[in-house]
C-alpha positions, 0 to 999 in steps of 0.5 A: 537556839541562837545565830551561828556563824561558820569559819571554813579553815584550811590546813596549812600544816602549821600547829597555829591557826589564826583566825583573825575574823569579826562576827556580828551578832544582831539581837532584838533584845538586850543581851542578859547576862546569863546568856553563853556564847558556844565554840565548837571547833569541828573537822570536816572530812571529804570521807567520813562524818564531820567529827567534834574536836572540841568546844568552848562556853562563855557565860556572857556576865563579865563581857555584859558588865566590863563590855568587853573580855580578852578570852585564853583558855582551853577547849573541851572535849565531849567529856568536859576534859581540856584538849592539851593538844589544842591547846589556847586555841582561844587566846587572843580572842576578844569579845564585846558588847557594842551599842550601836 
């Protein structure tokens, strides 16, 4: 169990959603590398439950050892299968280990 953070998106009808966002993740313990940080993309719907489209985990190893780490790559879904339709949904994405 860890910290979520939560991006409420619009549709703007386009086939790109770019999410240019920072989160912080505060920990009181050194980040070890065996750690995974989980994406999971979710549509909300005002009428039916909340369903899951896809997600994405990241062993933390090369973040921890290069601290930082350019992410293209494909979600999954709930069978492990890549979602061709939502596809690079994490291109551009970066992530770092910052000491503060």
């Amino acid at each position: 169990s860890g910290v979520s953070h939560t991006l409420h998106l619009e549709d703007s009808g386009l086939d790109v959603i770019i999410v240019d966002q920072r989160f912080d993740w505060p920990v009181a313990r050194p980040v070890e590398e065996t750690e995974v940080v989980i994406i999971e993309l979710h549509v909300r719907s005002r009428l039916f439950a909340d369903k899951l489209l896809g997600t994405y985990g990241l062993v933390l190893q090369s973040v921890i050892q290069d601290g930082r780490l350019s992410v293209s790559d494909d979600l999954v879904d709930p069978n492990n299968k890549p979602l061709p339709e939502i596809s690079r949904v994490l291109s551009r994405t970066l992530l770092c280990i910052q000491d503060d």
